[in-house]
TIVEX-878173 format. One record per residue (C-alpha): residue in three letters; z, x, y. Coordinates in steps of 0.25 Angstrom, whole numbers, plus 2048, in hexadecimal, padded with zeros to 3 digits. Layout:
BEGIN
ALAZXY...
//
This chain:
BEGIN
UNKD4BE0CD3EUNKD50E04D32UNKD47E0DD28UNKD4EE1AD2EUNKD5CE15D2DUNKD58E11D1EUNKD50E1DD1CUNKD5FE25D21UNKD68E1CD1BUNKD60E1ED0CUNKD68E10D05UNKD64E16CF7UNKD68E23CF8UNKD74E1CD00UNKD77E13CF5UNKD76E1FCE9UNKD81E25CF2UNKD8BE19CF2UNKD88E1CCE2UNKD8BE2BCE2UNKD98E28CECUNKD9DE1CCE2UNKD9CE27CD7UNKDA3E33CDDUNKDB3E31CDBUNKDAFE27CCFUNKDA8E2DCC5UNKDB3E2CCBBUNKDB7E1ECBEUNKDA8E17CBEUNKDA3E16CB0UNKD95E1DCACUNKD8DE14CAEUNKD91E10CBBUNKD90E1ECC0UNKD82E1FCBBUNKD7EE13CC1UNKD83E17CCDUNKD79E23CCDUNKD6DE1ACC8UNKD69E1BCD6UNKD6AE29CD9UNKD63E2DCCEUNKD57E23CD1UNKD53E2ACE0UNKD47E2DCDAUNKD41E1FCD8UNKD43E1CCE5UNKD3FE28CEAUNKD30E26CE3UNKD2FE18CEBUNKD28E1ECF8UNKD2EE14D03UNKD3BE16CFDUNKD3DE24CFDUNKD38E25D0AUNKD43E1ED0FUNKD4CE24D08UNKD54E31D0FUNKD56E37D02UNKD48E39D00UNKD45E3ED0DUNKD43E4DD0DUNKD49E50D1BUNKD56E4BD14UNKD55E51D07UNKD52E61D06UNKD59E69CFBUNKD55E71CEEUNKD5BE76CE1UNKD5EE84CE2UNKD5EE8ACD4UNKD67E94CD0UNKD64EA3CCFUNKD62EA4CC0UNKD56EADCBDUNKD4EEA9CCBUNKD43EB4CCCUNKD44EB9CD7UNKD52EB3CDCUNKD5AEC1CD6UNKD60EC4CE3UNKD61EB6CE8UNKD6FEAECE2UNKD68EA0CE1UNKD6CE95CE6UNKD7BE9ACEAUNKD73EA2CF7UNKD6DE97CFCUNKD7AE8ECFAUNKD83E99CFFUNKD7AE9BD0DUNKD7BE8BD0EUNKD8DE8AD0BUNKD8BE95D16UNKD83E8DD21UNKD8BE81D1EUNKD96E7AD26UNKD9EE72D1FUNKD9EE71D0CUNKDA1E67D03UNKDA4E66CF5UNKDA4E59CEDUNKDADE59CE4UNKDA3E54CD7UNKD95E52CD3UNKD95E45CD3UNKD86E44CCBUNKD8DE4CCC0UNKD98E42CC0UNKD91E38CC0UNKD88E3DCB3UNKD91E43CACUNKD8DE51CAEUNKD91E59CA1UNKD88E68CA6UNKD90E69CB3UNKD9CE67CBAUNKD9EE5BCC3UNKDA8E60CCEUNKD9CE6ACD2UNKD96E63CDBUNKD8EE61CE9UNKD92E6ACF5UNKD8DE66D02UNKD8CE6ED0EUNKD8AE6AD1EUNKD91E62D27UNKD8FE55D1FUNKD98E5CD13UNKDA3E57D1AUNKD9DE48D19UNKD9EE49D0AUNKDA8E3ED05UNKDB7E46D06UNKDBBE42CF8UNKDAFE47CF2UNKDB0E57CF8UNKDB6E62CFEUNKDB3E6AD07UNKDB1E77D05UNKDAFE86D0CUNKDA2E8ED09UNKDA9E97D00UNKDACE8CCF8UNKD9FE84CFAUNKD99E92CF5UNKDA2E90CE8UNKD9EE84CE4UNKD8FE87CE6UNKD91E93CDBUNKD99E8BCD3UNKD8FE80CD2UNKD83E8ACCFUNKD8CE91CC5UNKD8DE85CBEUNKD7CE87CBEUNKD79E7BCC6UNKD6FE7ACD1UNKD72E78CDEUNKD6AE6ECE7UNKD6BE71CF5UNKD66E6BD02UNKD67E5ED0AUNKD68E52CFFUNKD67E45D06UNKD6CE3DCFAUNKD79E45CFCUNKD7CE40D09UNKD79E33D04UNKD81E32CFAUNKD8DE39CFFUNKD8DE2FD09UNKD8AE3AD15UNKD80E36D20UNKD76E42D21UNKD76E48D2CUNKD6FE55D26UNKD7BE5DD26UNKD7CE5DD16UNKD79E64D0DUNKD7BE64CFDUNKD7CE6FCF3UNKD7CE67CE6UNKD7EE6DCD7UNKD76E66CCFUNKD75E64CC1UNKD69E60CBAUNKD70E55CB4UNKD76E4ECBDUNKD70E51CCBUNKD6AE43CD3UNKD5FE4CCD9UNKD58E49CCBUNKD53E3CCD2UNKD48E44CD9UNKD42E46CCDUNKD39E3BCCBUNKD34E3DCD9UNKD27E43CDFUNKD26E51CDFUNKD25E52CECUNKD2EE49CF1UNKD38E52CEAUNKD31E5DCF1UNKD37E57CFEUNKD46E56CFAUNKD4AE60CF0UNKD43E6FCF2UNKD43E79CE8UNKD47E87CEFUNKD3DE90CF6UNKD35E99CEEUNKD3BE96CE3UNKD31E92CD5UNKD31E8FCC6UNKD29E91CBCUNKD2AE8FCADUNKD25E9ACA4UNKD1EE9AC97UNKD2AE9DC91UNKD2DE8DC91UNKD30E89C84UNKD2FE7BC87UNKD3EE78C83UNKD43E6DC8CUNKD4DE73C93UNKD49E75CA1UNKD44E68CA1UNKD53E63C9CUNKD5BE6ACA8UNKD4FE66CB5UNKD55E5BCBDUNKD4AE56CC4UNKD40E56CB5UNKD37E5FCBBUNKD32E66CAFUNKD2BE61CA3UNKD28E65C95UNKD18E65C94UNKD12E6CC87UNKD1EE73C82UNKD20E7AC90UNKD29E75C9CUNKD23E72CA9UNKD27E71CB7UNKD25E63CC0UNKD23E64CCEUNKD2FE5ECD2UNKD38E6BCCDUNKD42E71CD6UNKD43E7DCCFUNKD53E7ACCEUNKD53E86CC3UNKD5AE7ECB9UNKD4EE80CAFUNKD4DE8ECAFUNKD5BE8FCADUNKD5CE86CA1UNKD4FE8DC9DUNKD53E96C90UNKD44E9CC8FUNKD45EA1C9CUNKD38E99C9FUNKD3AE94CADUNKD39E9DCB8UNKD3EE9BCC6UNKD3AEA5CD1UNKD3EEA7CE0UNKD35EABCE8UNKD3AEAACF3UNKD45EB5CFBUNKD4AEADD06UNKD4EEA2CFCUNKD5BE9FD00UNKD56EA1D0FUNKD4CE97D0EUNKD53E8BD07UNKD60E8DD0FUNKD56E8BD1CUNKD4EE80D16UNKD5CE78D14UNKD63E7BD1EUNKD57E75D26UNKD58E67D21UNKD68E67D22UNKD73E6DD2BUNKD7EE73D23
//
């Protein structure tokens, strides 16, 4: 009994939340280096996550807690030319929803002083624990509005992370019930879901899925210049004998072969019933 109440109540992740709470509403009175410090935890999931006994008692590692993907945007999929990637899937899930919230910053882009992208884009959260999200953090918002924001976000070119994020719950402090969900527009910069990239494959596997049917390659059209490699959150690909090369633990987020000038990097749908299929593979980890 004490290991599930322990395994719920997950004290890292609880204490990285008390961090990120401390920080929103503060980030211009705490000095640099306390705000950083105050992420030191966040940004170190990873370590804990490679110790087996730990990250089996801990909820944000546990894959019936944690199912979302990066949805890439449709910039030159093949195969994706009648499909409007990712604002159909995101649109079809603001539709199902209940209830929408809006914070009202990013509070990792804050925090690292984000100079790509703006700050006041931040997080929207739909399902009946929106309306558990800290009042002076957000508003609530009506679908039209929630749909706004969603294209205003991949206007900017970031990437949305959708899906059920236990870490979110956690840190804002919400008891998960399964009744959350978070569409995040992340940056490659400042985005905290860079601590799974030290972890095994296939634990990554577990958490964060890349879309169905959806697969990159990269062509011999590499030049080997770097900056694909610059622009992948997760360090998933490498520089090997001039040429870039792809690590398991890729998302297929799209931010390589959009920042790729050579046109080197292809990303291909395969699959029709794309927005069918992730809408149900979410919707069947959290109620909305």
């Amino acid at each position: 009994m004490l290991i599930k109440i322990i395994r719920e109540f997950d004290i890292f992740t609880f204490l990285s939340g008390l961090a990120m709470q401390r920080l929103y509403g503060r980030d211009k009175k705490l000095p640099k280096f306390v705000r950083r410090a105050l992420l030191f935890g966040p940004e170190h999931f990873a370590v804990l996550g490679r110790i087996g006994f730990l990250r089996k008692r801990m909820a944000v590692f546990d894959p019936a807690k944690s199912n979302f993907s990066m949805i890439p945007i449709n910039q030159d999929i093949e195969g994706a030319e009648d499909q409007a990637l990712p604002i159909e899937i995101i649109d079809a899930l603001i539709d199902r929803s209940s209830h929408r919230a809006i914070l009202s910053k990013c509070v990792c882009r804050v925090n690292y002083d984000c100079q790509k992208y703006p700050d006041d884009h931040a997080c929207l959260f739909l399902g009946e624990s929106a309306l558990d999200t800290p009042k002076k953090w957000r508003r609530i918002v009506s679908k039209d509005e929630a749909k706004a924001h969603a294209r205003k976000g991949v206007g900017f070119g970031l990437v949305p992370m959708v899906g059920k994020i236990r870490f979110d719950s956690d840190t804002l402090g919400i008891q998960d019930r399964g009744k959350l969900m978070t569409i995040c527009f992340c940056c490659e910069c400042c985005c905290l879901s860079r601590f799974l990239a030290p972890l095994p494959p296939e634990l990554v596997d577990s958490l964060q899925h890349p879309v169905e049917g959806i697969s990159i390659e990269i062509t011999e059209d590499c030049i080997g210049c770097g900056e694909c490699v610059d622009v992948c959150y997760l360090n998933a690909l490498e520089i090997v004998d001039g040429k870039v090369h792809r690590k398991d633990i890729c998302r297929v987020c799209g931010r390589c072969a959009a920042t790729c000038k050579q046109k080197a990097i292809k990303i291909r749908l395969d699959n029709p019933n794309v927005v069918e299929d992730v809408v149900a593979r979410l919707l069947s980890v959290v109620t909305i």
